[in-house]
Structures are given as C-alpha cells and as structure tokens.
C-alpha positions, 0 to 999 in steps of 0.5 A, spaced: 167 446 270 174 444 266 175 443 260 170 438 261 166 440 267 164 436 273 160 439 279 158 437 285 150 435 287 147 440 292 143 438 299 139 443 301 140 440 308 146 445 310 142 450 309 135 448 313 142 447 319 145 453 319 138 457 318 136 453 325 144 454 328 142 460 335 144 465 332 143 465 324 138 470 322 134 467 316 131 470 311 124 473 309 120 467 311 112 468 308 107 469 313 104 464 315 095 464 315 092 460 320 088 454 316 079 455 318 076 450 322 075 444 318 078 447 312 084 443 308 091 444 310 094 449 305 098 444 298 105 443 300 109 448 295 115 444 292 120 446 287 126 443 283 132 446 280 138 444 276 144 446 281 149 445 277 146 448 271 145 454 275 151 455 278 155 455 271 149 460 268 151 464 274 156 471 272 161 467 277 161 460 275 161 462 268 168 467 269 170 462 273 170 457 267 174 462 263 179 462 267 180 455 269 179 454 262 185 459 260 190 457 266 189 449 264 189 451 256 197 450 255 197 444 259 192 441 254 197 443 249 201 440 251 199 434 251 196 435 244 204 436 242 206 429 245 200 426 243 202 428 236 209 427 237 207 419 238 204 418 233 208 421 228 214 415 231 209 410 232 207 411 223 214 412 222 215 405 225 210 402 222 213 404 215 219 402 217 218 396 219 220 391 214 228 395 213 229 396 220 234 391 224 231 388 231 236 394 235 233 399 231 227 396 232 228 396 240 230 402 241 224 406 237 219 402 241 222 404 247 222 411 245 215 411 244 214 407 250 218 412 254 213 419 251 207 415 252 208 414 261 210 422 260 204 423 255 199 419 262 203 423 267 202 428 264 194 427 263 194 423 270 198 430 274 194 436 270 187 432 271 188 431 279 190 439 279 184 440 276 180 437 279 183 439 286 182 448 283 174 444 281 172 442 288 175 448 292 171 453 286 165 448 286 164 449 294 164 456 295 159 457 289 155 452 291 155 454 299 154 461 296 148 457 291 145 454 298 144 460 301 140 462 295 135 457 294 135 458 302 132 465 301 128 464 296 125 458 298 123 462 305 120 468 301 116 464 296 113 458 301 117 453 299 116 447 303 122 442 298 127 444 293 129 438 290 136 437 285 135 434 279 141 435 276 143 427 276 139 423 271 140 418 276 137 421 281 130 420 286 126 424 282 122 420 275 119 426 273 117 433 275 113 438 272 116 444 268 112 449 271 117 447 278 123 448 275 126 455 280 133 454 277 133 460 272 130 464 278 136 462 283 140 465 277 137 471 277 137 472 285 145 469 285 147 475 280 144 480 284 146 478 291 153 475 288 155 480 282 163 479 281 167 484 281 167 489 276 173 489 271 177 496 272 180 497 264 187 497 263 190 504 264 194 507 257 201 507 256 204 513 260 207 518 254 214 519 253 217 526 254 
C-alpha cells in the first residue's frame, strides 16, 4: 500500500487464540450434528482467501491507499525534480566535455555527485517513512481482517482458512471454488464501514 504497496501475510492462529483467551466471546459458531453409528466422519471444510487482496479491495484499505498516496505524492515529486535535475548536469558534462578544463571538470562531478546523496537520502528517509505509516496501518486492518475470517469461518463450518496470498507459499494449488476472499470483503465493509465523509460547509455570506 504505498506508491507500490506491500502488505503483511495474515495467520489465522491470533484469531483461534483469542477466541479460546477466558473471557473472549466467539462468534456464531454452526451447530455441531452428532455422526450416526458407523457413519463416516463429516468432510472437513477448508477455504483459501488472498489476504492481502482483501484488505486493499476493503472500503478502508482502499482510503487508506488514497491518502497514504496523497501524503507521499510531494515527496515523489520531488524526487522526480532531483532526478531530473542530475540528468540534465550529467547531459551537460557530457556535452561539454571536450572543452571543459580539468577544475571545471571536477567541480561538475562533484556537483552531481553532491545532488545524487541528496537525491538517495531522500528516496532512503521518504521509503523508511512509508513503510513505518504502511506497518502500523496494515496492522490494524489486518487485526481487523482476522476477526473477519474468524467469524465467518465459526459461522460457515470451516475447519481451515488458508492465506494464498504468497506464491511462494505452502499451497501448490486450491480449487476456485474455496477461495472466501470476495466474501470476507463484503463482511469486512458491513462490520467495519469507514466513517462517512460530512460535505464541506458553504462559504458564509458576506453582509
């Protein structure tokens, strides 16, 4: 979630936790129906989700990219400007290379060498402020996320809900027809809404 975004994979083993902590309540959890004499065992119901597609589809995770985006919008244009400031003295000592004597010569390189550690730190200070906003922000939505797929999966039956967000993950492959993660959105924006924008009050008129 940054200008490029990066998002946290999710365990749903915090959820099962603090499900079992005293105290907790748990959610709607489906009946359970006693197996007859000899009968075999009910199939054991298992779900994949792409968590972090989730939590960017969520009405909050996708304000929450806007404003990050807006905040960080100046710092990247100003490292556009720096950028294209070197260039510019970088084509012009190429140019005038031939004519230039070696002072001159020394002092343009030290010039760009000079914009080019500003033009790092910048993209070095502005990246590590992202990403400090991005963690912060990606664990509130996805302990939010968590409680979600804890409470659908109590009410649905579901024994396992396994993250695929990672390609390199665990899972080599899983049926479409498991994937919750548009349904986990839907619940997420009815449990979580973000809170309604108040339109901007008219200028007062003068007397």
């Amino acid at each position: 979630m940054k200008i490029a975004l990066v998002f946290c994979a999710l365990a749903l083993a915090a959820v099962v936790a603090a499900q079992q902590a005293p105290g907790s309540q748990s959610p709607q959890q489906a009946p359970v129906v006693a197996a007859e004499p000899g009968a075999a065992p009910p199939p054991v119901k298992v779900a994949t989700i792409f968590a972090q597609n989730a939590i960017v589809s969520t009405q909050e995770g996708q304000k929450a990219t806007a404003q990050l985006n807006a905040k960080y919008a100046p710092r990247k244009d100003e490292f556009d400007r720096k950028q294209r400031e070197i260039q510019v003295l970088r084509d012009q000592l190429k140019k005038n290379l031939a004519s230039m004597n070696a002072d001159a010569r020394r002092r343009n390189e030290q010039l760009i060498d000079s914009k080019s550690k500003e033009l790092q730190r910048l993209s070095e200070d502005s990246q590590a402020a992202l990403e400090e906003e991005e963690g912060s922000l990606l664990q509130q939505l996805g302990d939010k996320l968590l409680g979600v797929i804890g409470e659908y999966a109590m009410r649905h039956g579901y024994a396992l809900v396994l993250d695929v967000s990672n390609p390199q993950g665990p899972v080599l492959w899983a049926s479409p027809s498991v994937d919750i993660t548009n349904e986990i959105v839907k619940l997420y924006d009815q449990t979580h809404p973000p809170p309604a924008v108040s339109p901007a009050a008219p200028p007062a008129k003068k007397q």
